[in-house]
C-alpha positions in Angstrom: -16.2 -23.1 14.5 -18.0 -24.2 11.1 -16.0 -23.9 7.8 -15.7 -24.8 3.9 -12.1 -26.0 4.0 -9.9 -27.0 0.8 -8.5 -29.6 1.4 -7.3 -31.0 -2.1 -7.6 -29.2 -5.6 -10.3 -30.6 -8.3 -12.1 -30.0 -11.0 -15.6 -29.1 -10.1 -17.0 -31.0 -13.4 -15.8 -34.2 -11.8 -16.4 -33.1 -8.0 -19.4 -30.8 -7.2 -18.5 -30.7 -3.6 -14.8 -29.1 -3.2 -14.9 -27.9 -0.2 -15.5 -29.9 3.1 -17.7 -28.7 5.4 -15.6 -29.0 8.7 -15.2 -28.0 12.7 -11.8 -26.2 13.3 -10.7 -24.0 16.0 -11.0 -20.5 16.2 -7.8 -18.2 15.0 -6.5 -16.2 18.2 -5.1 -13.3 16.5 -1.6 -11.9 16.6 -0.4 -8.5 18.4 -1.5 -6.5 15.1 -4.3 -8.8 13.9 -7.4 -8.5 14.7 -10.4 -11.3 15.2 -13.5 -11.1 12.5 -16.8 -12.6 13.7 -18.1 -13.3 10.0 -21.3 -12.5 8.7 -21.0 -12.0 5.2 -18.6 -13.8 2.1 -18.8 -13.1 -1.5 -18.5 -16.0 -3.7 -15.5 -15.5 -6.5 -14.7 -16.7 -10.1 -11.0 -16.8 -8.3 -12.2 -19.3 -5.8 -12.6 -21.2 -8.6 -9.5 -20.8 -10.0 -8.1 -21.6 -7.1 -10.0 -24.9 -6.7 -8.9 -26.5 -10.3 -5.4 -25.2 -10.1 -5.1 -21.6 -11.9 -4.2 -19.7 -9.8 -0.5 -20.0 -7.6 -0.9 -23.2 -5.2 -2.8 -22.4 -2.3 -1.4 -23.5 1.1 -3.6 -26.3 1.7 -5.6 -27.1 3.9 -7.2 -23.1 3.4 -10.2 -22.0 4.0 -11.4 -19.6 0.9 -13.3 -16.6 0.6 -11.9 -12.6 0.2 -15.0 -10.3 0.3 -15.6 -10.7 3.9 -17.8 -8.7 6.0 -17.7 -8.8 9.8 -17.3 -7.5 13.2 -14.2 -6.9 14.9 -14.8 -9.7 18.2 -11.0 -9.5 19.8 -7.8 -7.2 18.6 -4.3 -8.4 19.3 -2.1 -6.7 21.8 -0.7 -3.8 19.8 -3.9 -3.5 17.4 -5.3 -0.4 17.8 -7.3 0.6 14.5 -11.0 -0.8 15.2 -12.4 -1.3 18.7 -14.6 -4.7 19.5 -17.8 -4.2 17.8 -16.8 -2.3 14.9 -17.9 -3.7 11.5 -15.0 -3.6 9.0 -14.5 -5.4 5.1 -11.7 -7.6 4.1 -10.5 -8.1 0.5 -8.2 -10.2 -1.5 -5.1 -8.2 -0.5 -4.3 -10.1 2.6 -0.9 -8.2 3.6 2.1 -6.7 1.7 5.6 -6.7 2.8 5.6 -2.8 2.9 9.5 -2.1 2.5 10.0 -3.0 -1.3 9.8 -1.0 -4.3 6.1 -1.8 -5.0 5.1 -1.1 -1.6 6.8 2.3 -1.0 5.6 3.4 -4.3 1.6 2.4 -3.3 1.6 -0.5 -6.0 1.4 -3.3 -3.3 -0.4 -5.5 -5.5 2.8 -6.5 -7.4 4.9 -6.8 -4.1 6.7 -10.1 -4.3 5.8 -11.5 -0.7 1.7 -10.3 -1.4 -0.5 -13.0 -0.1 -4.4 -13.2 -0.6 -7.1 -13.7 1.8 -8.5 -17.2 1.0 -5.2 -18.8 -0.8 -2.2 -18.0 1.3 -4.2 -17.4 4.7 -7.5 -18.9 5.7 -10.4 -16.1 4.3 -14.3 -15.9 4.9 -15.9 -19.0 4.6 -16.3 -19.7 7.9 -17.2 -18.3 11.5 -13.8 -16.6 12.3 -10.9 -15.4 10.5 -8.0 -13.1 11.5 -6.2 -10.6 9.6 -3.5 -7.9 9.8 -5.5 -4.6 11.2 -4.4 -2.5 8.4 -5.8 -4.5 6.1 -9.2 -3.8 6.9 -11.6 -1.7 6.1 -14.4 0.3 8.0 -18.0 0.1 5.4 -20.1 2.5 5.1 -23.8 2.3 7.5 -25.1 2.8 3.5 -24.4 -1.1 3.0 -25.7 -4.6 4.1 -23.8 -7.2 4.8 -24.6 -8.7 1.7 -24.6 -5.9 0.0 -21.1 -4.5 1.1 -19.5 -8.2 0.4 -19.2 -8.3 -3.4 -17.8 -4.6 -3.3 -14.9 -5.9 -1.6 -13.3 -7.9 -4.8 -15.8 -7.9 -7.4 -16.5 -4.2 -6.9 -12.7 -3.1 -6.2 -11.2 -5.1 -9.0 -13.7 -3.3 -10.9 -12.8 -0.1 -10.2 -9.3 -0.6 -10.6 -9.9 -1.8 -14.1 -11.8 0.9 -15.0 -9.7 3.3 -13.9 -7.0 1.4 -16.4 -9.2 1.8 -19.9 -8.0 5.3 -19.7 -11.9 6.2 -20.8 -13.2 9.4 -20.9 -16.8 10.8 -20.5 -18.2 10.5 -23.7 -16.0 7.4 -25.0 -17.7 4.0 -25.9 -16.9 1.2 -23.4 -17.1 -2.2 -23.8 -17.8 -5.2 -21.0 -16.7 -8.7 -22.0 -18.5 -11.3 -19.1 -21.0 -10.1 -17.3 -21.2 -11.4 -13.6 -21.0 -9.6 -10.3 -17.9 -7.0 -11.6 -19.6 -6.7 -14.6 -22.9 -5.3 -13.5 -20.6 -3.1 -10.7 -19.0 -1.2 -13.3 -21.6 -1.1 -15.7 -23.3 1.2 -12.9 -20.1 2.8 -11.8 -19.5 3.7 -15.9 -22.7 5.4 -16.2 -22.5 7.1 -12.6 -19.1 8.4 -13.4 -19.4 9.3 -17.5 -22.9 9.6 -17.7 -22.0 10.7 -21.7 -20.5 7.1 -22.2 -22.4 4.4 -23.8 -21.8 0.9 -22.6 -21.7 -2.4 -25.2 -21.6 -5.9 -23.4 -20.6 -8.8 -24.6 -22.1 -12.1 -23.0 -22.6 -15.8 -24.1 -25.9 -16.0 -21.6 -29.1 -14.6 -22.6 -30.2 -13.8 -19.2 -26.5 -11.6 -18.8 -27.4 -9.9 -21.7 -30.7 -8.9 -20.8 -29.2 -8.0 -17.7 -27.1 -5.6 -18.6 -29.7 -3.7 -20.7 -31.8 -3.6 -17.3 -28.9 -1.8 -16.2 -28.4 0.8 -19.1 -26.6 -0.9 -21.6 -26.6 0.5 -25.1 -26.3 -2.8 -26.7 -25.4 -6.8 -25.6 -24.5 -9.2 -27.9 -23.1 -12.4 -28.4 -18.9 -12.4 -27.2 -18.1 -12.9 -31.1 -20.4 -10.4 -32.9 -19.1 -7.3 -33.8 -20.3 -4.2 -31.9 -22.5 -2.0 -33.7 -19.7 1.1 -32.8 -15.7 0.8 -32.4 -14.9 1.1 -28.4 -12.1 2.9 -26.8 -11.7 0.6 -23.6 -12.9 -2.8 -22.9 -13.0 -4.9 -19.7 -12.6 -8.8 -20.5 -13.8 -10.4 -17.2 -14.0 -13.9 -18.5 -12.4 -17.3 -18.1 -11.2 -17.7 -21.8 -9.3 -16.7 -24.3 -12.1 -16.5 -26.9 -12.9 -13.1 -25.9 -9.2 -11.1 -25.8 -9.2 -12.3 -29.8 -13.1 -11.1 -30.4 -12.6 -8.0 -28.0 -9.7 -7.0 -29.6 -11.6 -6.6 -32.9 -13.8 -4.0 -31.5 -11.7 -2.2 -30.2 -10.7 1.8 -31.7 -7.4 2.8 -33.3 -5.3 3.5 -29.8 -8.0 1.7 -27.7 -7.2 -0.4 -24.6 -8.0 -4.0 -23.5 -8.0 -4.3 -20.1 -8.1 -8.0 -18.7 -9.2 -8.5 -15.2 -8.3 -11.9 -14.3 -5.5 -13.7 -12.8 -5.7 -16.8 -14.9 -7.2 -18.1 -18.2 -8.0 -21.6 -19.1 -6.4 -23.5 -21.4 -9.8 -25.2 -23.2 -9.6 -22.9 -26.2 -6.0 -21.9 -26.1 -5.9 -22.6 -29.4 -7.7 -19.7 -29.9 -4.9 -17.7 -30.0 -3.3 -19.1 -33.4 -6.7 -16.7 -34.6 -5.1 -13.5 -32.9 -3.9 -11.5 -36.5 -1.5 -8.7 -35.8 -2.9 -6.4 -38.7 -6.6 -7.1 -38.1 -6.1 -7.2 -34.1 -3.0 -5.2 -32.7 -2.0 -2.8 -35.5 -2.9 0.6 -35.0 -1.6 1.2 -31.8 -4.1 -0.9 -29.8 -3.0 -2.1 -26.1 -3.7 -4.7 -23.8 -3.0 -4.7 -20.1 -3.9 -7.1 -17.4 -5.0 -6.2 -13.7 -2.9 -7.7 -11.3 -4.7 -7.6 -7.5 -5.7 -5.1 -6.0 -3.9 -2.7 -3.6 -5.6 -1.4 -0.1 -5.6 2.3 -2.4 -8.7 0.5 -4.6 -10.8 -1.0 -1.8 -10.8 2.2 0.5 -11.7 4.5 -2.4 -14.2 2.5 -4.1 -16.1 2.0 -1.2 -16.5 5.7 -0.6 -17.2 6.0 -4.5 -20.2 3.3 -4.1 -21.4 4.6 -0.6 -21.8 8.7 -2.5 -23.2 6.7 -5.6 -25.4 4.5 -3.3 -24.4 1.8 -5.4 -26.2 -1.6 -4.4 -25.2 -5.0 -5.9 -28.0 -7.6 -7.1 -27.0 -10.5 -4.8 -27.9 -14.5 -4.3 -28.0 -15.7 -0.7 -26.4 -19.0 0.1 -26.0 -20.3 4.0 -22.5 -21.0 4.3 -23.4 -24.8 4.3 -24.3 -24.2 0.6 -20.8 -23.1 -0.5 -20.6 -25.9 -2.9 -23.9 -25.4 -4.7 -22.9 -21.5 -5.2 -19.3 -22.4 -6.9 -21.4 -25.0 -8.8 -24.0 -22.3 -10.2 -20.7 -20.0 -10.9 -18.8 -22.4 -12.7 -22.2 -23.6 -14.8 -22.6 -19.8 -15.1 -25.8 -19.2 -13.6 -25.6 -15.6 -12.7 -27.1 -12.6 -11.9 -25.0 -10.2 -10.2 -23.2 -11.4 -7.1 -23.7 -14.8 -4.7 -22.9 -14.3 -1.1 -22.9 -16.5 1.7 -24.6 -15.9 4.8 -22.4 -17.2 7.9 
């Protein structure tokens, strides 16, 4: 079957092409895995991260890609979920070890032995991929295969973080980066707290106008100060530039929330600006999102399906991989990319 593989890590500055197109064999599944027939794979900021080296080594060679939508081809012997045919969703949560503290207490995205679709088993950017049957997903008939992609990380990370501001209808929320989560929870925000007004903060001009498309309030520059304080903020960016600005705007108690797994170390210094007075006192909080557990995905894709919530997405064949990490890394966005396998 075709596939991107990863074979080495690099920096995509230096190396455009990453990922090697190659021919590999097709999984066979285990007795409670079933067998994908790809059709659909949202491209990832994290796939970039894993590429240069931020996130936890993957286990090279690995073929990436976690918001994977296809149709269940074979099931393993004692798989019993989804019958051949059936099209199901698979996200970064790859399994759990379902016995430890985490996992008893439905926080299996801090289980130690979690591994992710893409970095610790071979993920969407190919013809084939297998996965454990409970972590799968039936989508809703609402959704494309494109469409229904990015909601699988982009949209479930999302929703996670969201539901970690702690915001209230009626309180001012902040966005910090504005890609394909971005613009999900801009229009989960307003779907959910129709009283709450929405700030972003973006470095592109195109983001910005963007998000004002989308029912923004205001969008600024990542270091101008807000025109009102914010209760919650959701930093989905790279850097480290915008935990210090964010912080700035936030309210007296307020909450930011950052939803990546790494940040680069290009403007670490940064940090030496971070002022406890002008940017902690007053009880302000940060917390970071760490995964997502299977909890997210399965209620956030009802949540979008009742909202009819449709992602803007960019169409790549899978051939293309290279060019569509290129565009995300060079930040030429607007909403999500996807691959067509």
């Amino acid at each position: 079957m075709k596939a991107m593989v990863l074979n080495r890590l690099s920096q995509l500055h230096g190396n455009p092409t990453p990922l090697d197109p190659m021919e590999v064999p097709v999984p066979i599944p285990g007795e409670q895995e079933i067998l994908v027939k790809v059709s659909a794979c949202g491209v990832c900021h994290t796939e970039l991260d894993e590429i240069e080296g931020r996130t936890p080594p993957p286990h090279l060679p690995v073929i990436p890609g976690h918001q994977v939508i296809g149709h269940v081809e074979e099931t393993g012997g004692k798989a019993n979920r989804f019958k051949p045919g059936e099209r199901v969703g698979i996200a970064w949560i790859y399994s759990a070890c379902g016995k430890c503290k985490f996992c008893r207490n439905g926080k299996e995205n801090l289980c130690p032995d979690f591994k992710a679709t893409g970095r610790d088993a071979n993920g969407g950017y190919a013809r084939y991929m297998v996965v454990p049957e409970d972590f799968a997903y039936p989508v809703p008939e609402i959704f494309s295969d494109s469409e229904a992609a990015p909601l699988l990380c982009a949209g479930a990370i999302g929703y996670r973080a969201l539901g970690l501001t702690g915001i209230r209808d009626g309180q001012n929320l902040g966005l910090t980066g504005f890609g394909a989560s971005g613009h999900l929870v801009l229009m989960m925000a307003r779907h959910l707290y129709p009283d709450t007004r929405v700030f972003v903060f973006a470095r592109n001009p195109k983001e910005r106008a963007f998000s004002r498309e989308l029912g923004a309030v205001w969008a600024g520059e990542i270091d101008e100060a807000s025109p009102q304080k914010l209760d919650g903020i959701i930093d989905t960016t790279p850097m480290w530039k915008p935990v210090v600005e964010a912080l700035k705007n936030l309210e007296p108690g307020g909450r930011l929330v950052i939803n990546a797994i790494r940040k680069e170390n290009s403007d670490r210094n940064y940090l030496l600006n971070l002022d406890y007075t002008r940017h902690l006192w007053q009880e302000k909080e940060i917390k970071s999102v760490a995964n997502i557990c299977r909890k997210d995905v399965g209620e956030f894709l009802a949540l979008a399906a009742w909202m009819a919530l449709k992602p803007e997405v960019q169409e790549f064949p899978l051939e293309e991989a290279n060019t569509a990490l290129v565009e995300l890394r060079t930040r030429r966005i607007r909403g999500a990319k996807v691959l067509r396998i």
